[in-house]
C-alpha positions as CSV (number, residue, x, y, z in Angstrom):
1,X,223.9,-55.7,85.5
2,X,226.4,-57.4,87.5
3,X,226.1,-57.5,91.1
4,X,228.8,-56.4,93.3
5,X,230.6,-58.2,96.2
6,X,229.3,-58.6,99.3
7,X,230.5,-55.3,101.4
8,X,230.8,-55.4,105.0
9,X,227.5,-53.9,106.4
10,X,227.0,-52.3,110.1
11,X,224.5,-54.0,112.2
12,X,221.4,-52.6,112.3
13,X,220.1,-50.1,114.7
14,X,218.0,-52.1,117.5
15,X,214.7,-50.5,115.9
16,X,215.4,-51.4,112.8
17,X,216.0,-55.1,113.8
18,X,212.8,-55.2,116.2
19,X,210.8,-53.7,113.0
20,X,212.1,-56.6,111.0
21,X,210.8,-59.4,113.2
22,X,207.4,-57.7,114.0
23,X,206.9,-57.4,110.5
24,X,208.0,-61.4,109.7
25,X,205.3,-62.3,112.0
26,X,202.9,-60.3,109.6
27,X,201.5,-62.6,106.5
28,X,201.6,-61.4,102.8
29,X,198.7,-59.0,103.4
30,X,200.5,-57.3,106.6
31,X,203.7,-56.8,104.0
32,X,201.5,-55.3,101.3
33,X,200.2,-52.9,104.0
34,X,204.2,-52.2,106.1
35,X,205.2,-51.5,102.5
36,X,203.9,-47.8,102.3
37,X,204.8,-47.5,106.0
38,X,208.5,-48.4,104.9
39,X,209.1,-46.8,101.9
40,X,207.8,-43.4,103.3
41,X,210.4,-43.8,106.4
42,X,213.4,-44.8,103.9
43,X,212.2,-42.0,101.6
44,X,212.3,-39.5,104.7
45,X,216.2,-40.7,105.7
46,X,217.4,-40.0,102.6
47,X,216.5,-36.1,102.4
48,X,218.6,-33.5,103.1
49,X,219.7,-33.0,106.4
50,X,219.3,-29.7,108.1
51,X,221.3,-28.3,111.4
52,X,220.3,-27.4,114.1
53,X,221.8,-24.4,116.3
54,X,223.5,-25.0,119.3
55,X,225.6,-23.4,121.7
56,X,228.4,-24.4,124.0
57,X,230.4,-22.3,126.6
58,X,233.1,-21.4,123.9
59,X,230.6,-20.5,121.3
60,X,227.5,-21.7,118.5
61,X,227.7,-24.8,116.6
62,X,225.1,-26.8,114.0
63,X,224.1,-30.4,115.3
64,X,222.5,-32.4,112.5
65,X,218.7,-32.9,112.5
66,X,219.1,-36.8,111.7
67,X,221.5,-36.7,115.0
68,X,218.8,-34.5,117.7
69,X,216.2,-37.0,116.3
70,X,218.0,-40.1,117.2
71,X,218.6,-38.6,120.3
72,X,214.8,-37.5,121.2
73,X,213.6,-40.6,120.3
74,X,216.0,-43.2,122.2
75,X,215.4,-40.6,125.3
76,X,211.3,-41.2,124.3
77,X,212.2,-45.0,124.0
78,X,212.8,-45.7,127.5
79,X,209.6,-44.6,128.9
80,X,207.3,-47.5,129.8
81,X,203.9,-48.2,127.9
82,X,205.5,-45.9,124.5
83,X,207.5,-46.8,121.5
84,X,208.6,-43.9,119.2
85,X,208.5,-44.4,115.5
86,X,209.7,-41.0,113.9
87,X,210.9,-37.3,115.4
88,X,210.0,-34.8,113.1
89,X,212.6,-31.6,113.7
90,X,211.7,-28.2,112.3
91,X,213.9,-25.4,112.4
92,X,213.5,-21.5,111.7
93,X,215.3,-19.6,109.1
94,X,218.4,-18.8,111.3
95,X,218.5,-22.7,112.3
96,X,217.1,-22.5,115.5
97,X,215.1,-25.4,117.2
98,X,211.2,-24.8,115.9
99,X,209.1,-27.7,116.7
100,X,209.6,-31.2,117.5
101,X,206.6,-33.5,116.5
102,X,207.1,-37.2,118.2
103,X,205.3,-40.4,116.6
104,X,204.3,-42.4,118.6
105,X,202.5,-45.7,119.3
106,X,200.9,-46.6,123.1
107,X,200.9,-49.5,124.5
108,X,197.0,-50.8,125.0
109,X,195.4,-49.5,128.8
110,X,197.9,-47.1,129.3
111,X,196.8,-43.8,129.8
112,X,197.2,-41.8,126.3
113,X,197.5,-38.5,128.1
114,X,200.1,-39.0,130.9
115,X,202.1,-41.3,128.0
116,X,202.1,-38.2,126.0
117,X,203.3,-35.8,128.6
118,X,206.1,-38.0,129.7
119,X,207.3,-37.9,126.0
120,X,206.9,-34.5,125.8
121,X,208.7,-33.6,128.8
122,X,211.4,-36.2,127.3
123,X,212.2,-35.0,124.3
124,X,212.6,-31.2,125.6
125,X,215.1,-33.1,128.1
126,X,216.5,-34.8,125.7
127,X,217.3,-31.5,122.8
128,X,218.1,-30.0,125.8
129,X,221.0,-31.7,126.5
130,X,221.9,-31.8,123.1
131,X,221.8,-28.3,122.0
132,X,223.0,-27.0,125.0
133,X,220.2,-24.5,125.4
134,X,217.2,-24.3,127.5
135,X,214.2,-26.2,125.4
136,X,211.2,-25.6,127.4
137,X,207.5,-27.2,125.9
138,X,206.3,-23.3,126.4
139,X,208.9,-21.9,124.4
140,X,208.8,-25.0,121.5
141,X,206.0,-26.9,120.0
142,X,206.8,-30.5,121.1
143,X,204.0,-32.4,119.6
144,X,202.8,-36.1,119.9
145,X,200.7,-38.0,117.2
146,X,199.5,-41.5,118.4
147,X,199.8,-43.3,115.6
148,X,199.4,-46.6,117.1
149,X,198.3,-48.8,120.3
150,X,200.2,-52.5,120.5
151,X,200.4,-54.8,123.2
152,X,203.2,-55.0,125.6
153,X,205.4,-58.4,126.2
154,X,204.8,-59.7,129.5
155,X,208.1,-59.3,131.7
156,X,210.2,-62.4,132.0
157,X,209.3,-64.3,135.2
158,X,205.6,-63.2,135.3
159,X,204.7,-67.0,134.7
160,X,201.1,-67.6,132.7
């Protein structure tokens, strides 16, 4: 097989980059272990892409799933003491917005709970904003798995 040129490749996304240099910390075993973690994740980004209703002043139109999850989980990103690792959208038969399910990890001593509800609250904001129709956590499941606990980098300038 002959291999082609080298193309001209995007940058990667700034998740994708901080992956890769948490994981070339890791030693062979850690690898063997991210493998599964990686292959599932590229697996999932390959599937088919479902919309997701919207609606604007002048009428309805289909957002992509791959497109609201982004968005849920930078909006999820920013909050302090959590790190989103996959949005999980579901939709019902007509396309409407179903259920969100957030995965998360937590950064060690912060309070699971209140971590949670911020990302809750968060993504509704953020599909919101999107969709352009109300997304309330009463009306949608918005669900958070912890999936991990890591510990956060002390700020610059708060000396050892």
């Amino acid at each position: 097989m002959e291999m082609s040129p080298e193309r001209d490749l995007a940058p990667p996304s700034e998740l994708l980059a901080r992956a890769a240099g948490e994981l070339r910390q890791l030693t062979d075993d850690g690898w063997v272990r991210a493998e599964a973690s990686v292959l599932d994740r590229v697996s999932r980004a390959l599937r088919t892409v479902r919309p997701v209703r919207g609606r604007h002043r002048s009428g309805v139109f289909f957002l992509s799933s791959i497109v609201l999850s982004a968005r849920v989980g930078a909006r999820v990103d920013v909050i302090a003491g959590v790190r989103a690792s996959s949005v999980r959208i579901l939709t019902d038969d007509a396309d409407n917005l179903d259920a969100v399910t957030l995965t998360v990890g937590v950064a060690y001593g912060r309070a699971i709970a209140e971590v949670s509800a911020s990302a809750r609250r968060a993504a509704a904001s953020a599909a919101s904003e999107a969709l352009g129709v109300r997304v309330s956590t009463d009306q949608i499941a918005v669900d958070v798995v912890v999936d991990d606990v890591y510990l956060e980098e002390p700020a610059e300038g708060d000396g050892d």
